[in-house]
DODRENPA-64408 format. One line per field, with one value per residue: x, y, z of N, C-alpha, C in turn; residue number from 1; residue in three letters. Coordinates in Angstrom, 3 decimals, decimal comma. Layout:
! DODRENPA-64408
n_xx X  ...;
n_yy Y  ...;
n_zz Z  ...;
ca_xx X  ...;
ca_yy Y  ...;
ca_zz Z  ...;
c_xx X  ...;
c_yy Y  ...;
c_zz Z  ...;
num NUM  ...;
residuo ALA  ...;
***
This chain:
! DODRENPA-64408
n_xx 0,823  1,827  4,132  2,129  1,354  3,334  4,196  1,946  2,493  4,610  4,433  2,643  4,013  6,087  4,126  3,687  5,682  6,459  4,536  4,788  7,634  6,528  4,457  6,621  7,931  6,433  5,658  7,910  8,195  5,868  6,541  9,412  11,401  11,145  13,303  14,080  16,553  19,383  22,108  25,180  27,162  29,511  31,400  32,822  31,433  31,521  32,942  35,003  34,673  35,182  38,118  39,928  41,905  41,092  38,408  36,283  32,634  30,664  28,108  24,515  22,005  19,497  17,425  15,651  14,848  13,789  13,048  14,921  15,258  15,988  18,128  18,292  17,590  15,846  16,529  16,142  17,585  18,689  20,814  21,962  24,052  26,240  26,992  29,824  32,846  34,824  36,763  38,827  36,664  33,520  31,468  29,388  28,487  25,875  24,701  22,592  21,835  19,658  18,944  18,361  18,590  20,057  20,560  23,055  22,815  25,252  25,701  26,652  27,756  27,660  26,975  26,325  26,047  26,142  27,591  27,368  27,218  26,626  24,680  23,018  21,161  21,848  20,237  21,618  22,108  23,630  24,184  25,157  27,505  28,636  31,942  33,631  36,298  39,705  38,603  39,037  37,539  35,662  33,799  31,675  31,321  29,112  27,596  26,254  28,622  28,999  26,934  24,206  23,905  22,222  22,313  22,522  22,900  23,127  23,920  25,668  25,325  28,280  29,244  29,911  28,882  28,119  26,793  25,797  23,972  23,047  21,683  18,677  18,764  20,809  24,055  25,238  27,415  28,730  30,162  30,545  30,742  29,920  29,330  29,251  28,466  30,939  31,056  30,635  33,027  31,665  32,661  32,448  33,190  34,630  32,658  32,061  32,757  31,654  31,319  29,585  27,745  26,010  22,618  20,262  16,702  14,840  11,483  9,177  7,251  5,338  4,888  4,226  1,162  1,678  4,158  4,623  3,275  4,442  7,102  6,279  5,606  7,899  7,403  5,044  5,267  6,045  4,409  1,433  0,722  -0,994;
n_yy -1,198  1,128  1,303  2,028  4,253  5,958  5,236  6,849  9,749  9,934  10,114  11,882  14,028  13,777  14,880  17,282  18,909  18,549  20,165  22,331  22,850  22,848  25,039  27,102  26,636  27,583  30,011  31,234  31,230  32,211  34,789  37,591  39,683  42,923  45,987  49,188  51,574  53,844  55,427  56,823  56,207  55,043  55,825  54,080  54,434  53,840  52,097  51,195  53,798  55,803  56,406  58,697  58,344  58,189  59,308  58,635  58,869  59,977  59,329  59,349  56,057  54,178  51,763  48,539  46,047  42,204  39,546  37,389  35,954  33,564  31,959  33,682  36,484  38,980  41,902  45,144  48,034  51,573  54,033  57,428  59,573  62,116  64,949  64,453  65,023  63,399  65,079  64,793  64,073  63,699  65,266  66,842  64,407  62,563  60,008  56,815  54,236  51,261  48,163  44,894  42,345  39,160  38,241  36,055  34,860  34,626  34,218  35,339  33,289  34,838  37,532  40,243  40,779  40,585  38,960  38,592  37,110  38,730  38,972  39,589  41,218  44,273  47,566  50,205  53,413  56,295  59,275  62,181  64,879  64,288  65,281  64,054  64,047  63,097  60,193  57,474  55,100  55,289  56,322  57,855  57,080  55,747  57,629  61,154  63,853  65,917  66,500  65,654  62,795  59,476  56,482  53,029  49,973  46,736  45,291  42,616  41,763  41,221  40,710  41,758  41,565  43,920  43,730  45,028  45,252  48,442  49,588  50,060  50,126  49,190  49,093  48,685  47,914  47,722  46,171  46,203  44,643  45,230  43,838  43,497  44,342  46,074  48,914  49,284  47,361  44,969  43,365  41,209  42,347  43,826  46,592  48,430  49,177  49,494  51,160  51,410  52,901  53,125  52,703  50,871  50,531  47,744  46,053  43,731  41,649  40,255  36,783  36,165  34,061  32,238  31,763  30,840  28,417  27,049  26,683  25,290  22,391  21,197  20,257  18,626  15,615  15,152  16,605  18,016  20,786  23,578;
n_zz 0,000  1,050  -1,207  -3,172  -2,848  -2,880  -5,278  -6,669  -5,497  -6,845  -9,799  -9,802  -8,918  -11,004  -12,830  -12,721  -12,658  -15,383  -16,350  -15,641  -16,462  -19,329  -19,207  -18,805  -21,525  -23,653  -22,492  -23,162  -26,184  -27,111  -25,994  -26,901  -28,439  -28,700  -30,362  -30,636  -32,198  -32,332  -33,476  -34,398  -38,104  -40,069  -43,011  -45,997  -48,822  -51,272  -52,317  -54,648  -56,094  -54,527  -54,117  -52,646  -49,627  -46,108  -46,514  -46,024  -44,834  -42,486  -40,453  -39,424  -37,825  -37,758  -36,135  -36,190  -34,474  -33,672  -32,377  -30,284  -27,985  -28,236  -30,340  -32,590  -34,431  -36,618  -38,103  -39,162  -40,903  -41,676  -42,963  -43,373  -44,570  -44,296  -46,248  -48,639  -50,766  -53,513  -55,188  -57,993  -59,139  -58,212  -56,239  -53,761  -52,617  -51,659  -50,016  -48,637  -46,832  -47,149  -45,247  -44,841  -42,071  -40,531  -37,079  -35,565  -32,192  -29,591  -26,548  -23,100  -20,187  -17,584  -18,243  -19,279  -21,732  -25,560  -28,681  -32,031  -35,385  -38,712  -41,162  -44,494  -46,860  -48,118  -50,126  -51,521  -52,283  -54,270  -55,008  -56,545  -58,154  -61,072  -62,511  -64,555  -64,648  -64,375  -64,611  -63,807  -64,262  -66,407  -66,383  -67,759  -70,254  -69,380  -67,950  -68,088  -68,400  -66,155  -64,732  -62,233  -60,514  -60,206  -58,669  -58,143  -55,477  -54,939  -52,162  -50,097  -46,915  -44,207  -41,377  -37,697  -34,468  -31,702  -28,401  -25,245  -22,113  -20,527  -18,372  -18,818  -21,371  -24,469  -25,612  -28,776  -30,744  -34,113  -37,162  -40,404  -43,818  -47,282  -50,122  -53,468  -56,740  -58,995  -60,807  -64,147  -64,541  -63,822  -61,411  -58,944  -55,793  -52,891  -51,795  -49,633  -46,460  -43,214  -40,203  -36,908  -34,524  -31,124  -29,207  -28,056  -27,212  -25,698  -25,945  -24,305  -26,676  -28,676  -29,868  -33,531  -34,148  -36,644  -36,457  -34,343  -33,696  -36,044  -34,391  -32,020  -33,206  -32,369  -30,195  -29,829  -30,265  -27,621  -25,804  -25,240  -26,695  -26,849;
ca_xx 0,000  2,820  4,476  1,393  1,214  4,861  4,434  1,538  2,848  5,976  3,281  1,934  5,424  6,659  3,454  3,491  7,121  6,074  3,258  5,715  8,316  5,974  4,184  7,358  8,584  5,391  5,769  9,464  8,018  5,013  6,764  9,950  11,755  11,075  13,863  14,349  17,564  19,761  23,279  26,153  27,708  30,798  31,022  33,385  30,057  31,453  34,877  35,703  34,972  36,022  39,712  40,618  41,974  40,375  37,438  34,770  31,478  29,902  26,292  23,166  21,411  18,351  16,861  14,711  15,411  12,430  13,312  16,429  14,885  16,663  19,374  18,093  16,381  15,649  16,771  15,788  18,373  18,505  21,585  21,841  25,566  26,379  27,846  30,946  33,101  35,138  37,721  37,775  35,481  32,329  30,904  28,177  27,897  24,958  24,534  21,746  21,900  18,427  19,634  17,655  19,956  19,858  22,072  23,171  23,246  26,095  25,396  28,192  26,640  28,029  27,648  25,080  26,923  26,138  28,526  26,119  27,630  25,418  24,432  21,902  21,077  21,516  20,305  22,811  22,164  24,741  23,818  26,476  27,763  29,645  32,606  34,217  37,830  40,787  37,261  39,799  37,167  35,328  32,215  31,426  30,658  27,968  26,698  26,585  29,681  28,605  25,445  24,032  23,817  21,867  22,845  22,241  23,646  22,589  25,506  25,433  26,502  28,243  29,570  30,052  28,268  28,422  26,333  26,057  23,286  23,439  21,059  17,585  19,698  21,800  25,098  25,696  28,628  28,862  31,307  29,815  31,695  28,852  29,911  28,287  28,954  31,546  30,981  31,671  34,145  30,805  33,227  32,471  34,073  34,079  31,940  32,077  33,186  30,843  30,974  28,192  27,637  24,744  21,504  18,785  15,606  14,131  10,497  8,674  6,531  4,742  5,733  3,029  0,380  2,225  6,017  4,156  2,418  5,701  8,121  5,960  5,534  9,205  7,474  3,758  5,666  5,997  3,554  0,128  0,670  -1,839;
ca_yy 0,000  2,540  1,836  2,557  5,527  6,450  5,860  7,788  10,867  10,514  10,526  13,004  15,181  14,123  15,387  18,459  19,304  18,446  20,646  23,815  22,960  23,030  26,429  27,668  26,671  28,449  31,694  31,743  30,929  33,489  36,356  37,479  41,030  44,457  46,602  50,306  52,349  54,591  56,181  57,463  55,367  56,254  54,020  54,572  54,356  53,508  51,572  51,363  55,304  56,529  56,175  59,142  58,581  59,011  60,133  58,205  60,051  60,274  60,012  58,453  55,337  53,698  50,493  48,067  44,633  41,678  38,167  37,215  35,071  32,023  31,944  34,275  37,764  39,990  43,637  46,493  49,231  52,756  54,906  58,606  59,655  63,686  65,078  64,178  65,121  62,486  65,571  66,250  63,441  63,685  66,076  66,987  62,953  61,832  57,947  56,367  52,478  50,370  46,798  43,622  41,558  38,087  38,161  34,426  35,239  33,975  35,052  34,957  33,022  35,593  38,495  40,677  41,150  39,681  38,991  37,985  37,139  39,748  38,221  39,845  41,971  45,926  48,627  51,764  54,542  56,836  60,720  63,187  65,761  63,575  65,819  63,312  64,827  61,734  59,660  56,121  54,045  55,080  55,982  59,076  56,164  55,279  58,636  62,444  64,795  67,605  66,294  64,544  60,835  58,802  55,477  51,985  48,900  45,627  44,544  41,061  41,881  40,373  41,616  41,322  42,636  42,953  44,481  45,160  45,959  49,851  50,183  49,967  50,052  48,497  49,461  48,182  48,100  46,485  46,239  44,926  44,634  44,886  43,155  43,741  44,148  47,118  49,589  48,725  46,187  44,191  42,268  40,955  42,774  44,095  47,755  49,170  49,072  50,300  50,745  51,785  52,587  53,362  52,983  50,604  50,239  47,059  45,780  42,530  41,855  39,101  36,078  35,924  32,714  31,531  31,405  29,981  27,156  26,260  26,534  24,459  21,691  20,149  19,312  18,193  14,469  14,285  17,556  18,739  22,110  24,687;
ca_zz 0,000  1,003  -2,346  -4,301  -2,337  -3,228  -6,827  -6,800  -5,457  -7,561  -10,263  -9,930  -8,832  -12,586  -14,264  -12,297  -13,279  -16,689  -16,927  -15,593  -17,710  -20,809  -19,593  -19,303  -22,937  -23,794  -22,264  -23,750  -27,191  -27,009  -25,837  -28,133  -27,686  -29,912  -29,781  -31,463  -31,568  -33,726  -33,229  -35,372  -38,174  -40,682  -44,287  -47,219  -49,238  -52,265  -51,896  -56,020  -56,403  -52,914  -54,004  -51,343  -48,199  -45,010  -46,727  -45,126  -45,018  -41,063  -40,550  -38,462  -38,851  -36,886  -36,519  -35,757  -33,998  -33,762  -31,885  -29,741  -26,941  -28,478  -31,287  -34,119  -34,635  -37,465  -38,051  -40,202  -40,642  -42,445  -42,627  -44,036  -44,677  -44,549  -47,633  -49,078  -51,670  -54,055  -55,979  -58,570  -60,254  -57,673  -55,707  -53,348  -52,457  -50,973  -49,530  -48,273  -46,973  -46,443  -45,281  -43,757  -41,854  -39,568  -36,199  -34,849  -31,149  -28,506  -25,036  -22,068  -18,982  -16,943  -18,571  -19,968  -23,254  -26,662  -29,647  -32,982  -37,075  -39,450  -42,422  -45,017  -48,204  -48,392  -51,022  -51,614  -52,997  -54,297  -55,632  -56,592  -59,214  -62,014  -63,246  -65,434  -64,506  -63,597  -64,902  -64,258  -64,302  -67,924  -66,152  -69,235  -71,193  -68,407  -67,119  -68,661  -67,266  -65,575  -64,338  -61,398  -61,375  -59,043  -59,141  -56,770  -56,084  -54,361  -51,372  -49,486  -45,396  -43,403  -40,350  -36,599  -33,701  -30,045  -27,531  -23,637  -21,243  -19,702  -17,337  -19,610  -22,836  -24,692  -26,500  -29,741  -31,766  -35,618  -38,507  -41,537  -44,857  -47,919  -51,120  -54,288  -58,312  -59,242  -61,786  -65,777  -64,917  -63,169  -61,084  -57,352  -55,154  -51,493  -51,716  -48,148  -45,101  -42,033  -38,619  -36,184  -32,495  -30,798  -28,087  -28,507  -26,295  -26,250  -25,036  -24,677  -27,772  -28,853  -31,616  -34,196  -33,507  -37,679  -35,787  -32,751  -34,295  -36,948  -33,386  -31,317  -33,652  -31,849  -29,149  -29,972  -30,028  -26,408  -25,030  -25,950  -26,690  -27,420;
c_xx 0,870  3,426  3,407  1,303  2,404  4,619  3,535  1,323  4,083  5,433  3,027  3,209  5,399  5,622  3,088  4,522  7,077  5,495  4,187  6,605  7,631  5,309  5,442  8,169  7,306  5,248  7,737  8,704  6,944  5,728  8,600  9,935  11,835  12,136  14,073  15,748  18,125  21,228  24,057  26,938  28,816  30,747  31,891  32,353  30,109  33,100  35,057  35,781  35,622  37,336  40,650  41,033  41,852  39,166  36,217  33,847  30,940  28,416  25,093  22,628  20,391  18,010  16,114  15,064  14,377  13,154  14,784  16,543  15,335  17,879  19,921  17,587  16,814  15,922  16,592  16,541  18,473  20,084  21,752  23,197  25,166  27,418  29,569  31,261  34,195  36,279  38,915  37,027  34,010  32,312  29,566  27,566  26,579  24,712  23,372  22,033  20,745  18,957  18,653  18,549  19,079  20,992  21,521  23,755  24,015  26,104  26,705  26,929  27,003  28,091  26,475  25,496  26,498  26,841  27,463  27,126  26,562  25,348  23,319  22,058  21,162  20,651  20,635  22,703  22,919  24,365  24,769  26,371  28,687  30,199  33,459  35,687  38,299  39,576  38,498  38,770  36,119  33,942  31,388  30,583  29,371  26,849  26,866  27,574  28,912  27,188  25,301  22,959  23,488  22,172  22,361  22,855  22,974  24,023  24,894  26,257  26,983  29,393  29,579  29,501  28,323  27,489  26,341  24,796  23,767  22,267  19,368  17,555  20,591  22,711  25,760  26,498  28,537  29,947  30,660  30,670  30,366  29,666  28,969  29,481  29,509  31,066  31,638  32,037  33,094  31,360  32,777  33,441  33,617  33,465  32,371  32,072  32,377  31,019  29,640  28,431  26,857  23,648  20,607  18,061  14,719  12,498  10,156  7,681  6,173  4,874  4,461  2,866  0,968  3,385  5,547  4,135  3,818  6,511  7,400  5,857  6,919  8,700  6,153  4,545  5,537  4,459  2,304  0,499  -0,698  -1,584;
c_yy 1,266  2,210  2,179  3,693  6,497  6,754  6,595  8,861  11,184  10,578  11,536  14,658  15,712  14,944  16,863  19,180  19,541  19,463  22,331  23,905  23,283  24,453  27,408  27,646  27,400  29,708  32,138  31,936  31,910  34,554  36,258  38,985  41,922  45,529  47,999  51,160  52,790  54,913  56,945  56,022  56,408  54,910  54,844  54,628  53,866  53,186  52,146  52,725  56,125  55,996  56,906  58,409  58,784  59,669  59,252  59,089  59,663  60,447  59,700  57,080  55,144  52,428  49,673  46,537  43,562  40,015  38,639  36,596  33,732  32,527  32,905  35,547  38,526  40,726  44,343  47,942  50,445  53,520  55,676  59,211  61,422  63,397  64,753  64,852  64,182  63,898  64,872  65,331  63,318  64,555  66,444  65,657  62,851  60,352  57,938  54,797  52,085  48,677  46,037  42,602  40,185  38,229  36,796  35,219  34,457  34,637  34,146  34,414  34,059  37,069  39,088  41,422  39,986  39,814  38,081  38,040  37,561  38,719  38,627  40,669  43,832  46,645  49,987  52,595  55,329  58,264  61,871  63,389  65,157  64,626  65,584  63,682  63,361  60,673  58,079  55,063  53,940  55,494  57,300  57,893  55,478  56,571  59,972  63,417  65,612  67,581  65,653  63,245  60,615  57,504  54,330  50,602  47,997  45,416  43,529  41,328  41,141  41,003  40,550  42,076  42,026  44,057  44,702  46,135  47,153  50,090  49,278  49,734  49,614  48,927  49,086  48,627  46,777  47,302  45,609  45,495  44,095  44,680  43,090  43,638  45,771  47,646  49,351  47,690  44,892  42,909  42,559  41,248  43,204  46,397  48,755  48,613  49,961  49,717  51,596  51,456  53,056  52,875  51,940  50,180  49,014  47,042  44,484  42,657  40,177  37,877  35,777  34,343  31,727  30,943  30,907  28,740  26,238  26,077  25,232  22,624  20,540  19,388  18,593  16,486  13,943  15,213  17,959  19,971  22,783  25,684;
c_zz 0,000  -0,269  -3,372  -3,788  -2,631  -4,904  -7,001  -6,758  -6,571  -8,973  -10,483  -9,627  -10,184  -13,157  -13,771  -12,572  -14,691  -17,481  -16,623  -16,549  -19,262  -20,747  -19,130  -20,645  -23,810  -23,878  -22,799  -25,386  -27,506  -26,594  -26,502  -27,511  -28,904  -29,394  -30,838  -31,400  -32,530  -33,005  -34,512  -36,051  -39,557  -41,798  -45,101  -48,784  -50,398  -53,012  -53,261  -56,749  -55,566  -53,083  -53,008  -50,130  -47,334  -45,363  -46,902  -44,620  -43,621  -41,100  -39,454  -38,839  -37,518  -37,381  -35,283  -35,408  -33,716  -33,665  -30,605  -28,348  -26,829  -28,889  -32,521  -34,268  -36,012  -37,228  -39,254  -39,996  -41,467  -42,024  -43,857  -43,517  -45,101  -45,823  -47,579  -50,870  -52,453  -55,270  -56,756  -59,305  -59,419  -56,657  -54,911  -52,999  -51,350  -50,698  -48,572  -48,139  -46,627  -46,685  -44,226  -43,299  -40,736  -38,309  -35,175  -33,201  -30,348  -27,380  -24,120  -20,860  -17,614  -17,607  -19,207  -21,303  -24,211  -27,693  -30,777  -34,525  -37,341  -40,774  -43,106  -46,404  -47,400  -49,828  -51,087  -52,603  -53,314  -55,095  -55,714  -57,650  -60,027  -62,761  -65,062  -65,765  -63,910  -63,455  -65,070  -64,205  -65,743  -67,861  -67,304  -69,826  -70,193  -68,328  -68,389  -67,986  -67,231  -65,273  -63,402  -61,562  -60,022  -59,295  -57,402  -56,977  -54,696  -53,336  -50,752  -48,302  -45,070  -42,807  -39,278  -35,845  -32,349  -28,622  -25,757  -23,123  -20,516  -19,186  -18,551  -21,205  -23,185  -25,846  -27,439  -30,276  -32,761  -36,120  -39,286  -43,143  -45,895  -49,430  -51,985  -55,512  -59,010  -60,561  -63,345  -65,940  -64,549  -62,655  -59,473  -56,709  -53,522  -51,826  -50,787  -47,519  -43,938  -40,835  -37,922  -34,540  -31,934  -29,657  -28,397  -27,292  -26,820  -25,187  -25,543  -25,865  -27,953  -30,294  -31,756  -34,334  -35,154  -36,583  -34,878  -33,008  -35,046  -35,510  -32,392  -31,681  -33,045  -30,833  -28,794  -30,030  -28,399  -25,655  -25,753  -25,817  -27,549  -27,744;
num 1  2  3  4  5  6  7  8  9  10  11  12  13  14  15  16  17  18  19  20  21  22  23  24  25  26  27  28  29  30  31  32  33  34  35  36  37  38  39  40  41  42  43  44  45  46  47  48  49  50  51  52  53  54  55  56  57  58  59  60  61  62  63  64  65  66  67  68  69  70  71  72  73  74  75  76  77  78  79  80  81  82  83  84  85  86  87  88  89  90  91  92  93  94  95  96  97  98  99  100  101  102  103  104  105  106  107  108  109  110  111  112  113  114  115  116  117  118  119  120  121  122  123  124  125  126  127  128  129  130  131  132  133  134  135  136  137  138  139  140  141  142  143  144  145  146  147  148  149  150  151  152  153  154  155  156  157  158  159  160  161  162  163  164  165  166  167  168  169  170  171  172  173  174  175  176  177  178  179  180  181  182  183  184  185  186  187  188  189  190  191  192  193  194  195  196  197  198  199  200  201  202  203  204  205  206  207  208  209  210  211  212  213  214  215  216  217  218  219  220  221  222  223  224  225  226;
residuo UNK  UNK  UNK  UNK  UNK  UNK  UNK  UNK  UNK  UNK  UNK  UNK  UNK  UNK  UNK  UNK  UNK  UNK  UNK  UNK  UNK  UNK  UNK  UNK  UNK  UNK  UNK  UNK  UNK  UNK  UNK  UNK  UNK  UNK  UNK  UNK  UNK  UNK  UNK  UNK  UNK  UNK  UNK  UNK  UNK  UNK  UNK  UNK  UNK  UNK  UNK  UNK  UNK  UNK  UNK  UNK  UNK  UNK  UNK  UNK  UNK  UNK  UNK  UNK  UNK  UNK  UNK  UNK  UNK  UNK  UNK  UNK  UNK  UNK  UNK  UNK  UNK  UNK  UNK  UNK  UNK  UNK  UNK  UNK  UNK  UNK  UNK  UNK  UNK  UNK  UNK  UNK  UNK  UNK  UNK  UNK  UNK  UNK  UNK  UNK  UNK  UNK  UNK  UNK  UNK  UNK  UNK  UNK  UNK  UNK  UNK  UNK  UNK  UNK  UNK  UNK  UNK  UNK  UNK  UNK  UNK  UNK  UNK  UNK  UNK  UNK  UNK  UNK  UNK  UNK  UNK  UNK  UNK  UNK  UNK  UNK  UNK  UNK  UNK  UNK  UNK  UNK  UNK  UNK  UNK  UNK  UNK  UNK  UNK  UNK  UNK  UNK  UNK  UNK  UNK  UNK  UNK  UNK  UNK  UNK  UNK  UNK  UNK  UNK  UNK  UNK  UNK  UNK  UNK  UNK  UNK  UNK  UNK  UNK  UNK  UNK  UNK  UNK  UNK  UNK  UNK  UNK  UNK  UNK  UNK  UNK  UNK  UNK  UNK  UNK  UNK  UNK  UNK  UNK  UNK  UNK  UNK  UNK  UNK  UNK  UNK  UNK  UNK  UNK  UNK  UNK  UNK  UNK  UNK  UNK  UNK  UNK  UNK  UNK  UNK  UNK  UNK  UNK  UNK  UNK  UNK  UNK  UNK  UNK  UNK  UNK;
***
């Protein structure tokens, strides 16, 4: 009698352990972190024309961050580059970057710091006064001299990033190296070089009941999940 009484508390222990463990893989899997933030970033904007020296263009960017409760999250980034000049074949530069990226997260167990590989697509804009003076790359035969040329190009990121809790915020730092298809010669090459440093505020947010349903599916084998 006392061992049916034994296994039946230990019974009922396991399926009570069971049942926490699963509404806690639940409330990890439903809730999912929104984060917003912007700072200052600096980019050579356009490696194969930017032949100067030191003449990396300074600017802002902002963005948008969406997962990172596991291994993986989304980001949406924007950066707007102050003028530059490219003497004497461009002038008056303008840059614009819109880029969607993936960051693989590695967390310290001690540490409220994260280090993430970037990996994603950009689109770069490039707007300036084409002189067609020390023109070494042939671009006349592309554009009109003495006119402004807007122009864009597709890059492929990939970068590094590393952040750190400050109080309510968190301090990101990236490098990302965007690789795309050069001018004329339409050879693969490396584009730009960016760094970035900056603020972001995150909040809890909720993973849509699609990503719920596809994530939960690992463990409908052993757990009823709803």
């Amino acid at each position: 009698m006392a061992m049916l009484l034994c296994i039946g508390v230990f019974g009922q222990k396991t399926s009570i352990s069971k049942k926490r463990t699963l509404d806690k893989k639940k409330i990890e899997l439903k809730h999912t972190t929104f984060g917003i933030g912007g700072g200052i970033t600096r980019s050579v904007i356009f490696l194969s024309r930017n032949v100067r020296e030191f003449n990396d263009a300074t600017g802002f960017n902002v963005g948008l961050v969406y997962g990172g409760n596991k291994l993986m999250r989304i980001a949406l980034e924007f950066h707007q580059y102050s003028p530059i000049d490219i003497e004497p074949t461009w002038y008056d530069i303008n840059a614009k970057t819109y880029e969607a990226n993936l960051h693989l997260l590695a967390r310290f167990k001690r540490s409220e710091a994260i280090i993430y590989p970037i990996t994603g697509v950009s689109v770069n804009q490039f707007k300036g006064f084409f002189t067609g003076k020390e023109d070494f790359q042939n671009l006349a035969d592309k554009y009109p001299v003495n006119s402004e040329v807007r122009s864009y190009w597709i890059g492929a990121n990939f970068g590094l990033g590393y952040e750190h809790q400050i109080g309510p915020l968190k301090a990101v730092l990236q490098y990302k190296m965007r690789v795309g298809v050069q001018d004329v010669v339409g050879k693969i090459n490396i584009m730009d070089v960016c760094y970035s440093l900056g603020l972001r505020y995150d909040i809890k947010a909720y993973t849509p009941k699609v990503l719920y349903r596809i994530i939960t599916r690992s463990y409908r084998p052993r757990y009823s999940v709803n």
